[in-house]
C-alpha positions as CSV (number, residue, x, y, z in Angstrom):
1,X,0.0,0.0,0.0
2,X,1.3,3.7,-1.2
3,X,1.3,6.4,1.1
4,X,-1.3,8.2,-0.8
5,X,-3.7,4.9,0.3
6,X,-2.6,4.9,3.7
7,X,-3.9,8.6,3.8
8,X,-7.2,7.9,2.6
9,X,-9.2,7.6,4.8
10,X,-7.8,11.1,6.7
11,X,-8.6,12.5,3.1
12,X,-12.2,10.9,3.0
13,X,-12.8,12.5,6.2
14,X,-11.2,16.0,5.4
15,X,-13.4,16.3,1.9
16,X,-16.7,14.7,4.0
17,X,-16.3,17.5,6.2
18,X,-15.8,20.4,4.4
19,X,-18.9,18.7,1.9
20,X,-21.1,18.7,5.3
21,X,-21.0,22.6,5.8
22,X,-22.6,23.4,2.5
23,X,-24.0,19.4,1.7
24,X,-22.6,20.1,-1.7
25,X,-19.5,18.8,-3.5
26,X,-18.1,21.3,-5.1
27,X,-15.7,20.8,-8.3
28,X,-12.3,21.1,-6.8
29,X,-13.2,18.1,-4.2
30,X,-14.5,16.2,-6.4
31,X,-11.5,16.0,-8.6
32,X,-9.3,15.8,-5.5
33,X,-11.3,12.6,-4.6
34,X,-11.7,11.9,-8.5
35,X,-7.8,11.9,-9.1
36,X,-7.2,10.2,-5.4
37,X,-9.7,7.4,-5.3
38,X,-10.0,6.8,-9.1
39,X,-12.7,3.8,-9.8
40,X,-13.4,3.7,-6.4
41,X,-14.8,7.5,-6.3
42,X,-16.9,6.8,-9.2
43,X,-18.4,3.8,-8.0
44,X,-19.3,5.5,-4.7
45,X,-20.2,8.9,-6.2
46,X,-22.7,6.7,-8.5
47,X,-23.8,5.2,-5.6
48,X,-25.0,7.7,-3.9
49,X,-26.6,9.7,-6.5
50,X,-28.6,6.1,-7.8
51,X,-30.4,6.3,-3.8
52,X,-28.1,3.2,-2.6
53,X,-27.0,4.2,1.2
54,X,-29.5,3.6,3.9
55,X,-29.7,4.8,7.6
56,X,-31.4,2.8,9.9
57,X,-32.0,4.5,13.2
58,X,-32.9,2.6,16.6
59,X,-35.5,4.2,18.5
60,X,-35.0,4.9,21.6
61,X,-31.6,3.2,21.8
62,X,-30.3,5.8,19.1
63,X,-27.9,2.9,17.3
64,X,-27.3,3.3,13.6
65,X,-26.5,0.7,10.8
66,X,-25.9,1.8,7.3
67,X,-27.0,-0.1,4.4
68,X,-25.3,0.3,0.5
69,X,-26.6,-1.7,-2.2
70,X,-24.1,-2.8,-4.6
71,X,-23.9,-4.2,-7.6
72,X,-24.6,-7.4,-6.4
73,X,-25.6,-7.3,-2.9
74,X,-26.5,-5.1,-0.1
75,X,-23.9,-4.3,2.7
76,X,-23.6,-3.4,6.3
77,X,-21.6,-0.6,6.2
78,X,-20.6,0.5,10.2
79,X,-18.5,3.8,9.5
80,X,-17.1,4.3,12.9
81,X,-14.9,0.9,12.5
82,X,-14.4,1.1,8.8
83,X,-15.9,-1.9,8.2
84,X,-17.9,-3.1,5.3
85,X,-19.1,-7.0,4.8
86,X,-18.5,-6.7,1.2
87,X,-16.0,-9.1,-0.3
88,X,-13.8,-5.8,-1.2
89,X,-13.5,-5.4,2.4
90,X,-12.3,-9.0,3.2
91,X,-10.1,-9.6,0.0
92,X,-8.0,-5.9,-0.4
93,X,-8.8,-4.0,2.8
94,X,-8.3,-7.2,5.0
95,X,-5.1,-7.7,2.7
96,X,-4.3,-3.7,3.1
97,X,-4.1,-3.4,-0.4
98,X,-6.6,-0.4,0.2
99,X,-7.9,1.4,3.5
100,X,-11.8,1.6,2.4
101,X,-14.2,-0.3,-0.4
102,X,-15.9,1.8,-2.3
103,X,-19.6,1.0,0.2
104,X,-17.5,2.9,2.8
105,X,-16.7,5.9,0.7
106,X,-20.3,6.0,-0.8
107,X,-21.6,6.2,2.9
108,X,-19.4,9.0,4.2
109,X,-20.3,10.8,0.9
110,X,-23.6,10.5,1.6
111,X,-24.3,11.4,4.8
112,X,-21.8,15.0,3.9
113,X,-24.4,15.7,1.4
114,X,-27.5,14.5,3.4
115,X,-27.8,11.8,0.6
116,X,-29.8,8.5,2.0
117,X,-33.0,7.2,2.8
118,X,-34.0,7.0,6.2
119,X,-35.4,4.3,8.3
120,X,-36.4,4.5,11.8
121,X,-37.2,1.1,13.5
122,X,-37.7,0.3,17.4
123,X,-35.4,-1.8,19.1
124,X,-36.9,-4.9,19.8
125,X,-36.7,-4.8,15.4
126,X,-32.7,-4.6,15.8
127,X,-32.6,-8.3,15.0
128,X,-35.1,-8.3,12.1
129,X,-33.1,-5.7,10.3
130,X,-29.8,-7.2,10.6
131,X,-30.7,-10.9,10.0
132,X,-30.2,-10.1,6.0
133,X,-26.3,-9.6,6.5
134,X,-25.8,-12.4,9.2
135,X,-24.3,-15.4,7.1
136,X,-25.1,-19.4,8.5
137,X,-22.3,-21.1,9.4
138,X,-23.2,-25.0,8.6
């Protein structure tokens, strides 16, 4: 891994915070993030703008899981560990070939630019939501 991917994710969080003042992305970060994350950029960006990140908020617990639909799946996406249960995640972050999969960038960019559905659920439906990313070990 370069320096420039070691950085990344202190660069994903600079831009996402200086997109969340205005909830814009102006030109000059998105070629920044463009010329940074290449593919991965443009798959998240594209993600984002198709309605793919989800925020499910816990009531009266407060606890948040993101959702990104893929291309071929939808993912658990939990931001504050960097973790995504996409196969990116476990084959090149795992590996540190790169810091974040592209799920992970799509969710920071879209909660910068106030970009997601939302979906409040009561606890006791905790287990419900998160069945469809727990995987059965036989």
């Amino acid at each position: 891994m370069d320096t420039q991917e070691k950085n990344e994710a202190k660069l994903i969080a600079q831009i996402c915070k200086e997109m969340g003042v205005k909830h814009s992305l102006e030109d000059k970060l998105f070629k920044i993030m463009e010329r940074s994350l290449r593919e991965r950029f443009q798959k998240a960006f594209t993600l984002v703008r198709n309605g793919a990140v989800k925020r499910y908020l816990f009531k009266p617990s407060g606890r948040v899981i993101w959702e990104v639909t893929g291309r071929k799946s939808s993912y658990q996406v939990m931001p504050h560990t960097d973790f995504c249960s996409c196969d990116d995640y476990y084959f090149r972050v795992m590996n540190s070939e790169k810091q974040l999969c592209y799920h992970i960038i799509a969710q920071r960019i879209a909660l910068a630019l106030n970009e997601f559905e939302k979906e409040d659920h009561r606890d006791r439906d905790y287990g419900k939501v998160t069945k469809k990313w727990k995987r059965t070990v036989k």
